[in-house]
N, C-alpha and C positions, 0 to 999 in steps of 0.2 A: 438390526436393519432399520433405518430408518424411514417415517411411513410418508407415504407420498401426499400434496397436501389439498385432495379428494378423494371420494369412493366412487364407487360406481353399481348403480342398483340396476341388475336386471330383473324386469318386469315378464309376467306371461298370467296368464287368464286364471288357472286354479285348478284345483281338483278336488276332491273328496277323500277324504284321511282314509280311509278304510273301503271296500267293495262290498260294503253292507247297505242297504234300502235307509237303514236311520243315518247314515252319515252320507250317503245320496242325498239324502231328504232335505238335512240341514246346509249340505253345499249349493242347492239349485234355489234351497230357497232367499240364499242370500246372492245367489247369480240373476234369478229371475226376477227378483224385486227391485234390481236396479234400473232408473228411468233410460238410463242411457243405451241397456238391451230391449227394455221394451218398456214404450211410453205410452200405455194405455191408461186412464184415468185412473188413478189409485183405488176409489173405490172399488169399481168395475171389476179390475186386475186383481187387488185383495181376495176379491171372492173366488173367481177363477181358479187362481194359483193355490189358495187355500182349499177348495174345493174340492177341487177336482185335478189340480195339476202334481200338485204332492202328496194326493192320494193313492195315484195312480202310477205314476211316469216312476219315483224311486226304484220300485222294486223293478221295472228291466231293465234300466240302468245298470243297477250293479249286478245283475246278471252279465251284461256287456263287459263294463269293466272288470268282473272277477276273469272273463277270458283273456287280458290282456295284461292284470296286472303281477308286478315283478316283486321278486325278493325285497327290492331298496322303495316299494310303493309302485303308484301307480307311473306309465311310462314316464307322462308330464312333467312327473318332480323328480323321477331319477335320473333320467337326462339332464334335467335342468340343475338341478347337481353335478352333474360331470361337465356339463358348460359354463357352470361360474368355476369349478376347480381348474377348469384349463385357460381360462380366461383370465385368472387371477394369475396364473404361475408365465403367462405369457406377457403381462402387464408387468409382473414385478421385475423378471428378465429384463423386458422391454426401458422400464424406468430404471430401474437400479434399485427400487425402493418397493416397501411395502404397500401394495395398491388394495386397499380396501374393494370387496366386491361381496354385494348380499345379494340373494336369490329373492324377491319379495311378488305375490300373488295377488291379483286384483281380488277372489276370492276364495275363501280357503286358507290353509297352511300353507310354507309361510306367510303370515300377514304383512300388511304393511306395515302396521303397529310394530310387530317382532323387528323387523326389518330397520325400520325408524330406530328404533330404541338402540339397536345392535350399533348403527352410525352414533348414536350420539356415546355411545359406552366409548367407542375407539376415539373420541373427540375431533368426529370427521363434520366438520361446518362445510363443506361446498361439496355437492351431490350431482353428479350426472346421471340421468335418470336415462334408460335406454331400454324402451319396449321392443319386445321381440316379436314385433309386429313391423312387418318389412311395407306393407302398404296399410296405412291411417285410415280408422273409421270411427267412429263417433262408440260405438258398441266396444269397442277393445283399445285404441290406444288412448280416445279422450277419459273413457273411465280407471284407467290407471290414473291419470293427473288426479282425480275426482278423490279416487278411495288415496293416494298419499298426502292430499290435502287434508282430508282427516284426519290422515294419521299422525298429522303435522300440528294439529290444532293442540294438543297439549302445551307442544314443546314451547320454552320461555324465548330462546332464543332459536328463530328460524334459521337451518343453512342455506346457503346461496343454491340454485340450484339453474341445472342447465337440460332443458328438454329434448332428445331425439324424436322428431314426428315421425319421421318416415323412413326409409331409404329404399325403394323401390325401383329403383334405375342406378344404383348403385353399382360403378363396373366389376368389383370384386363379388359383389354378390350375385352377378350373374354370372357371374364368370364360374361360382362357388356352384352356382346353379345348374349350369352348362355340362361340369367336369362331375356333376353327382349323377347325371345322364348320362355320358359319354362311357362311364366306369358302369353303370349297368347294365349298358347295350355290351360290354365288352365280357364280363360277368354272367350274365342271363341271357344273350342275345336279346337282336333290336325286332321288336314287330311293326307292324303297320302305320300304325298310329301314333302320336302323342298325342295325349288327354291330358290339357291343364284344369284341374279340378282347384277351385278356390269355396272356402265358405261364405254362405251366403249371409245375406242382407236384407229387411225388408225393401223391396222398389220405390216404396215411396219415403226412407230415407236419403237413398240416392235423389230422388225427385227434388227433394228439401237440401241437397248443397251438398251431401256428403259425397266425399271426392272419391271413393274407396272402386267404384267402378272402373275409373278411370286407370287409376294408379294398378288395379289389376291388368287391365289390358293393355298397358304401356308394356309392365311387367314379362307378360307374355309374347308381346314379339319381341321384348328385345331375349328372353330365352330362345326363342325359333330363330333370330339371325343371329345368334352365338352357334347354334346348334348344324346351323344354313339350311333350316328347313324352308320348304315353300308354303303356300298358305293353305293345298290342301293337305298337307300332313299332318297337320296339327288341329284343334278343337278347343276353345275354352266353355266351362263348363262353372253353375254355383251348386253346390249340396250344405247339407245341414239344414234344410229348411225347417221352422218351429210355428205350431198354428194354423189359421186356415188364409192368414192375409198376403197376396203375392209378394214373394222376393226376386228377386234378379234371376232371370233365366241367362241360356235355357239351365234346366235342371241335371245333376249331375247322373242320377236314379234313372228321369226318365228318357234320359238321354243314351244309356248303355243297354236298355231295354230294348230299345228300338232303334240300333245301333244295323246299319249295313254291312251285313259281317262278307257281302259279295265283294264290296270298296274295301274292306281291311278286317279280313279276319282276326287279327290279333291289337294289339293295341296294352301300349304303355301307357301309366297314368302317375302325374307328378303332381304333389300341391306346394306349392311353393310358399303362401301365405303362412306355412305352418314352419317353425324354427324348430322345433321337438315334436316328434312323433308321439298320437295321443289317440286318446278315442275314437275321433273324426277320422283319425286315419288307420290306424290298426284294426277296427274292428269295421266302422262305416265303408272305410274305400276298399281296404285290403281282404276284406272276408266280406262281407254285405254287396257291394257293388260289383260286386268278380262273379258271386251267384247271379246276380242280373242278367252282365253280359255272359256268362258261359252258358245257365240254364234256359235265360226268355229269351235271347239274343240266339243265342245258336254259337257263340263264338269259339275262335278254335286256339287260342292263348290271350292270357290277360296276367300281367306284371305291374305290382306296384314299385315308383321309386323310390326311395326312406327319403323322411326329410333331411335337412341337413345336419341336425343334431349338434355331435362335438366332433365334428370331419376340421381337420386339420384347419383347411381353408376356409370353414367357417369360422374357425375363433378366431383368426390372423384377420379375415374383414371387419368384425364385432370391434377387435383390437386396433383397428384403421380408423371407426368410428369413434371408437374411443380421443382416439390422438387427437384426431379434427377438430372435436367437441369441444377438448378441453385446455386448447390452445388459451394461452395467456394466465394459467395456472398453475403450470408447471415450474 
């Protein structure tokens, strides 16, 4: 078969090779070192982070993750394996041809470097790089650019490359969005509420220009008028918070704590920001934040909805982007 004449790298944030405290240790310390998740003076941060943050934070970490992780690794990368496998074999159908597609990691396995090197062995020169990050923030999709520009610095001769910032109002992806709800309520029954939980951000890099605010809460009504919710059925919410400095409220923790379970006893909870079910959501929403609302809250059902992962409709929109992207290449 003959190969198509680009690849396509999907990108996602990383994980930790094993649920051990020393490969925790070594994944955060090259997540949390990067200026682009947190821009506190390097000295300053050096000492912190060396001090006290991977002294400490390692080992329940991978307490967390050893609850969550799978035969194939942790969720992050076995998923994300079964989404470049269906995305490839939907690409190669789709073109007639062999369509290169690597899985590559802002941090962590796979690297970019592996990733890099793997395009340049297939003698693939033109690179559509496609973060699977659906709304752009300076912390996850600018630092993909960041670490493949290094990864790029070797090579003699650069491929041409073409960037996905965003797709956040994307109609198939709400649509992908809509119909991953609709099949839950029809599966689990529908409760009270929806809760759109998104990760959070420090406030004052939204304050500094970062658009990521924004592009979440576009994101979210346009899931509520796919859905035809009204405006008090629904909640958007940020968790993941890290440190003591304010991020974007309201908070997703202290929000289901002190939740009115008189107004809606039950309540669904969707993160949409996430392509692959991971940490943040398997153990933080799906087990962590359910104790909140059922135990401090009082509440009287709480359902989480998976991400989109490798659901049909998600790889056939991924595969839409793809087309769009790399119009004039074909």
């Amino acid at each position: 078969m003959a190969q198509a004449p680009f690849g396509v790298l999907l990108a996602n944030l990383g994980t930790p090779d094993e649920p051990t405290p020393p490969a925790v240790r070594r994944y955060l310390g090259q997540f949390l070192w990067d200026k682009r998740v947190i821009d506190v003076s390097r000295p300053l941060w050096w000492l912190i982070l060396n001090g006290f943050v991977l002294r400490t934070r390692p080992k329940r970490v991978a307490e967390a993750y050893r609850g969550v992780w799978q035969e194939e690794g942790s969720p992050l990368l076995a998923i994300g394996r079964r989404q470049q496998r269906a995305l490839k074999a939907r690409l190669d159908a789709q073109y007639g041809c062999d369509v290169p597609v690597e899985l590559g990691m802002t941090y962590g396995n796979p690297s970019m470097e592996s990733t890099a090197n793997a395009f340049r062995r297939a003698d693939v020169s033109r690179i559509l790089v496609l973060p699977l990050y659906p709304q752009y923030s300076r912390s996850t999709t600018a630092a993909v650019f960041d670490r493949l520009a290094d990864a790029l610095k070797p090579c003699p001769a650069l491929p041409e490359l073409r960037f996905i910032r965003d797709y956040h109002v994307d109609d198939d992806y709400i649509a992908a969005l809509a119909a991953s709800v609709r099949e839950h309520w029809e599966q689990r029954g529908r409760r009270n509420h929806l809760l759109i939980s998104w990760h959070g951000i420090p406030k004052r890099y939204a304050t500094e220009g970062d658009p990521y605010p924004r592009q979440c809460e576009a994101t979210s009504r346009a899931l509520a008028r796919a859905l035809g919710l009204e405006d008090s059925d629904w909640t958007m919410t940020y968790q993941s918070r890290f440190g003591r400095e304010e991020w974007l409220k309201p908070y997703t923790d202290e929000t289901l704590k002190h939740w009115d379970i008189r107004a809606a006893p039950g309540v669904d909870v969707i993160c949409p920001g996430f392509s692959a079910d991971c940490l943040e959501t398997l153990e933080e929403i799906q087990e962590e934040n359910r104790e909140y609302f059922m135990d401090e809250a009082g509440g009287e059902d709480y359902s989480y909805v998976p991400a989109l992962n490798d659901r049909d409709d998600h790889i056939a929109m991924l595969a839409g982007l793809v087309a769009r992207n790399t119009r004039g290449w074909e």
